[in-house]
C-alpha positions, 0 to 999 in steps of 0.5 A: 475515567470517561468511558468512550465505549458506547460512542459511535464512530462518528462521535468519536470523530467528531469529538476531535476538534477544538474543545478535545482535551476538555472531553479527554483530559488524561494520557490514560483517557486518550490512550483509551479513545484512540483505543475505541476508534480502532474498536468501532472502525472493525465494528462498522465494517462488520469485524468484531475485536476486543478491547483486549486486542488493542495496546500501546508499546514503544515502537520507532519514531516514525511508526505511529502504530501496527496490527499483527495478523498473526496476533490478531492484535493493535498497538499504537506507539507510546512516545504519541501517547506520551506528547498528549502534555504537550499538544494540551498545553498548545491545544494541538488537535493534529496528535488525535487526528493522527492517531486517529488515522492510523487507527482507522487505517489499521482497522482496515488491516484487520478487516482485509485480513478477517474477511470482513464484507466491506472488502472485495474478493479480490483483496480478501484473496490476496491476503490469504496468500500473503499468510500461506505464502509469506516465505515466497513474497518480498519487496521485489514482488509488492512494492510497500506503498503501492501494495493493494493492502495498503492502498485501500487501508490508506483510501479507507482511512483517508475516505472517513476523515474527509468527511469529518468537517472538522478535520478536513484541514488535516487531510485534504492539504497539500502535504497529504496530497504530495506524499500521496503523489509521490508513493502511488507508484512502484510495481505491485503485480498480483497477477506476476505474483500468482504466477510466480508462485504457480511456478515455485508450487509446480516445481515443489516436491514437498507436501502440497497442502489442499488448502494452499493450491485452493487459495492460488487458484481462487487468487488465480481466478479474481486477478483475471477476471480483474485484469479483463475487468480493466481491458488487461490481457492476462493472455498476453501478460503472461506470455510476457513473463514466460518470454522473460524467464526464457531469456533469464535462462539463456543469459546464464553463465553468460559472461559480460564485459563491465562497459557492456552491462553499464550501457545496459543497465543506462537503456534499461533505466531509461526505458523504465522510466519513461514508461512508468511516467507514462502509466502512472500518469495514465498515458497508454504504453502501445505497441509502436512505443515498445517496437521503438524501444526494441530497436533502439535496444538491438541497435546497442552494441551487447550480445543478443541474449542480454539484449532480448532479456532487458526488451522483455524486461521492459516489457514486463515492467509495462505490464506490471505498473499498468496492473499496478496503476489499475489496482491504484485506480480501484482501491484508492478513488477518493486519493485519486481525485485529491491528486486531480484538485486543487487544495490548500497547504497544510495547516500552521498547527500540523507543522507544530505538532511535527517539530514538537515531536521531532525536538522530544524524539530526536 
């Protein structure tokens, strides 16, 4: 079997391309040179990780691969192993490519969580929280796709492969860029987050581990100074949901008529919308739009403390997407300028590798 330990990165790239399955010949010797592109991706972001670490198991049909932080180990999924036959008879380079991606991508996962020196505090601190306080996140909190972890695991590994001319066809294309486009938004707040846990620790009776309330400060301390950094006001941002949970209190056990909540829930969207398409779109959200917003939602005909909770709901969402936009921005600049250019459709070979897969893992 080829032995593909001693292969830089680069070289490993760069072996994908036409005459690929004449260098990797084998299921088994193309399990191991995916293996060594997670291996030597760690490496060059200065973490280090076993060969041992990294395996291959049957996972669902559309996870093409996973890192365990708590295990501290790789696994790619089997049924992509299992189509190296079949893209080597159709000389289908897009299976490495796609691997090579999620290797690249959970490599970066292992460095955020191994505090590895290419990653900023900011990050390193958060994933900290996400291993302390993992019981207090869920998807409210850090929506999947705009999760700060994830964007710059998709940035990084989107990042190394652009500069790869032989597989630039792959990822600067306009199925890239659409999927891209159409999961940059969705809230996800470090800063709610540090408050919400601020507030659930205060009130926690039990034993408060030093090392836990250190990690909340320092996160504390980056998301600020990260906020001012992108002229936003964590003064005013958190009064937002200070007033926010003053009016969740007040709502309840209050008692709402069902066409009452209907023509709530209708101004809520609307609202949320518009100015989420605003922010993800970088238009900024003023005061004077908010103050509109405030009259048109006092004009509705619902009990006053329902309608100040969807006003400061409103504006808490504000407030969330804009961090979430700037988080964006920081951690995802090569994704930024692919969604501002203008780039070709994707590649006749990628839609083949789909539709082979799809038929095998109906």
């Amino acid at each position: 079997m080829v032995d593909f330990s001693h292969a830089t990165l680069e070289q490993l790239l760069g072996a994908i391309d036409k005459n690929f399955y004449y260098y990797v010949t084998n299921p088994m010797e193309f399990e191991n040179f995916i293996a060594c592109i997670f291996v030597k991706a760690c490496l060059s972001m200065d973490v280090y990780v076993n060969r041992n670490q990294v395996n291959v198991a049957y996972l669902p049909k559309t996870n093409y691969g996973v890192y365990d932080q708590k295990k501290k180990t790789m696994t790619f999924n089997r049924k992509m192993i299992e189509m190296y036959d079949l893209c080597k008879m159709y000389r289908i380079t897009y299976l490495p490519f796609r691997l090579a991606q999620t290797a690249l991508h959970e490599a970066r996962h292992y460095a955020q969580f191994n505090k590895s020196p290419c990653v900023d505090e900011l990050l390193i601190r958060f994933t900290k929280i996400c291993r302390i306080y993992e019981n207090l996140i869920n998807k409210y909190d850090i929506d999947y796709n705009t999760n700060p972890i994830e964007v710059d695991a998709r940035n990084y590994a989107f990042s190394v492969l652009s500069k790869c001319p032989n597989l630039q066809k792959f990822i600067v294309n306009s199925r890239y860029s659409k999927i891209e486009k159409k999961i940059s938004v969705g809230c996800s707040s470090i800063y709610s987050l540090y408050m919400k846990i601020r507030s659930a620790m205060f009130w926690y009776s039990g034993e408060k581990p030093e090392y836990a309330l250190k990690a909340l400060e320092d996160l504390g301390k980056s998301s600020i100074k990260f906020l001012q950094e992108n002229n936003l006001n964590p003064e005013k941002f958190g009064n937002t949901i200070l007033q926010y949970k003053i009016r969740l209190e007040d709502i309840k056990g209050l008692r709402y008529s069902q066409k009452e909540q209907e023509l709530l829930k209708q101004v809520f969207e609307e609202f949320d919308k518009a100015y989420l398409d605003m922010i993800f779109n970088d238009e900024n959200v003023t005061e004077e739009e908010l103050l509109k917003c405030r009259d048109r939602i006092f004009s509705l005909n619902a009990k006053p403390e329902r309608l100040q909770e969807v006003y400061y709901h409103i504006r808490l969402r504000t407030e969330q997407a804009s961090e979430t936009r700037a988080l964006y921005k920081h951690y995802a600049p090569e994704h930024v300028k692919l969604l501002e250019s203008d780039i070709p459709p994707q590649t006749k070979e990628e839609n083949n590798f789909w539709g082979i897969y799809n038929v095998k893992y109906q």
